[in-house]
Steps between C-alpha positions, in 0.01 A plus 500: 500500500713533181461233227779355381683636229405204234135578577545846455684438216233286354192688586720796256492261266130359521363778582327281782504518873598197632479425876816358690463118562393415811644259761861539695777550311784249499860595680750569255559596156394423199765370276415490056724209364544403144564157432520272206225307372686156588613645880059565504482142456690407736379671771161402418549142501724543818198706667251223373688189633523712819192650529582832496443794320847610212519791784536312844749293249675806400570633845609176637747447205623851526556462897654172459737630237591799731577302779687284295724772404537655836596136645673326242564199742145406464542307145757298705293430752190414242714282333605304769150461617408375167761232520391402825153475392619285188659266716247445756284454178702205384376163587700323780772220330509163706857543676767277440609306779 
């Protein structure tokens, strides 16, 4: 089996032989992201209140935001669940009568 090119690459570099890691491979590709230090932050403290890792945060931010965009009806419809929610939140007023 070939090693992947950033082994290779490294091993060139290191002069080392380095053996491929073990253990299936994830579906999918891998995707390098530069962020700023204060978007870091918040996807750390979003991943810790959540208890995920700033990855499985990542993804589902990134789907959400694409379906967003292919369904732009959805921020309609989150908002008008979140003003239903608000009013059944509400405490219930004595009616007049």
């Amino acid at each position: 089996m070939t090693k992947p090119r950033g082994i290779q690459w490294l091993e060139e570099q290191t002069g080392e032989t380095l053996d491929p890691p073990g253990g299936p491979i994830p579906e999918g590709k891998h995707l390098s992201v530069r962020l700023t230090g204060d978007l870091v932050s918040q996807l750390e403290e979003h991943a810790a209140a959540r208890g995920e890792s700033i990855s499985q945060v990542a993804r589902r931010l990134i789907k959400d935001g694409l379906d967003r965009a292919t369904n732009p009806d959805r921020d309609a419809i989150d908002q008008a669940i979140a003003v239903l929610e608000a009013v059944k939140a509400r405490p219930r007023g004595r009616r007049a009568g």
